[in-house]
C-alpha positions as CSV (number, residue, x, y, z in Angstrom):
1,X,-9.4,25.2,41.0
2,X,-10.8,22.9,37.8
3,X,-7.8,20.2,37.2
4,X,-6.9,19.7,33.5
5,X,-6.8,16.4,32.0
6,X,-4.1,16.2,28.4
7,X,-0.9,17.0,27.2
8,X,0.9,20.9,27.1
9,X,2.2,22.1,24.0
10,X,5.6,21.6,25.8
11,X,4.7,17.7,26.0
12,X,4.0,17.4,22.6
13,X,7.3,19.5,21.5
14,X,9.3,17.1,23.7
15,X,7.6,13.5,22.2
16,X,8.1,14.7,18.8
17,X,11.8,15.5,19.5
18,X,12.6,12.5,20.7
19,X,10.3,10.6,18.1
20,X,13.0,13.0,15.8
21,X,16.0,12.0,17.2
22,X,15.0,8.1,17.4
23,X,14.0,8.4,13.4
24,X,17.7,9.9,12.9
25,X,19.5,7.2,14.9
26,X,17.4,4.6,13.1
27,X,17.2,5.4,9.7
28,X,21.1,5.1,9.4
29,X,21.0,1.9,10.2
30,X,17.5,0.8,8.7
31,X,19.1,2.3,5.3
32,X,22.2,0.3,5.5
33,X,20.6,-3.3,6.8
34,X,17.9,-2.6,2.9
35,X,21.4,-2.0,1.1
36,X,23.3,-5.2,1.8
37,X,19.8,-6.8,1.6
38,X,19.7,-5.6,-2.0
39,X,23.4,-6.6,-2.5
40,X,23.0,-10.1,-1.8
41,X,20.0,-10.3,-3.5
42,X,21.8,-9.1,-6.6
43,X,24.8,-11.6,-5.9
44,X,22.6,-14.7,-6.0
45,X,20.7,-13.5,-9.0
46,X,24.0,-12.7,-10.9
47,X,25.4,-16.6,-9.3
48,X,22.0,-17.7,-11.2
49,X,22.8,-15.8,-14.2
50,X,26.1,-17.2,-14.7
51,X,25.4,-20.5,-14.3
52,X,22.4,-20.5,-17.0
53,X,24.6,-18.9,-19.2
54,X,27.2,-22.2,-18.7
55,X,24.6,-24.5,-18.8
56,X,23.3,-22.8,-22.3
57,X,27.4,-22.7,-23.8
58,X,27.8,-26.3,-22.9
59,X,24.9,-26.8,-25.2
60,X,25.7,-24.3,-27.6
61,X,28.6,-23.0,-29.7
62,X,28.4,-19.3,-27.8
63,X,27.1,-17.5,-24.6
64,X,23.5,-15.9,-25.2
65,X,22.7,-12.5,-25.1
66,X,18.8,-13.4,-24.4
67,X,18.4,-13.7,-21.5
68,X,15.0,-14.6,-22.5
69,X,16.4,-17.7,-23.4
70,X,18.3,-18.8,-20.2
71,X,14.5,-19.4,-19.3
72,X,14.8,-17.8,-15.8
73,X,11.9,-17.7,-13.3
74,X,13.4,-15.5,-10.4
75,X,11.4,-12.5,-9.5
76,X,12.5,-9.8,-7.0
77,X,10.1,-7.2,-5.0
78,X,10.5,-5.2,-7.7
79,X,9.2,-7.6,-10.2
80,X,10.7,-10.1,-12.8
81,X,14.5,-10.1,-13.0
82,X,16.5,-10.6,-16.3
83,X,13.8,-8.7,-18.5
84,X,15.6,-7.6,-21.7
């Protein structure tokens, strides 16, 4: 009787079920953790945002609608913020 050296199709069928189940538990909680990530990312840039747009009315006689002229240099992953 030969012996037979790898995985059944059974094995296979049961590591990508619970590879499955793992990604659906995860995700969940991957998705949420990019979300507030974002979030707080967007808080500070619109902190930023408002305090260029004081330091430009304390200099001028109105807020800006430019932001091309707060003369921001934040960038996200995404690329450069505050493009107009």
């Amino acid at each position: 009787m030969t012996k037979h050296i790898g995985f059944t199709l059974i094995d296979l069928i049961v590591a990508v079920a619970i590879v499955g189940l793992l990604v659906a538990i995860a995700l969940p909680s991957y998705t949420a953790f990019v979300q507030k990530a974002r979030r707080s990312d967007a808080t500070s840039a619109l902190v930023q945002l408002a305090i260029a747009q004081e330091k430009h009315r304390s200099n001028n006689p109105q807020y800006t609608a430019d932001f091309n002229a707060l003369n921001l240099s934040t960038t996200s992953v995404e690329g450069p913020e505050f493009k107009s």
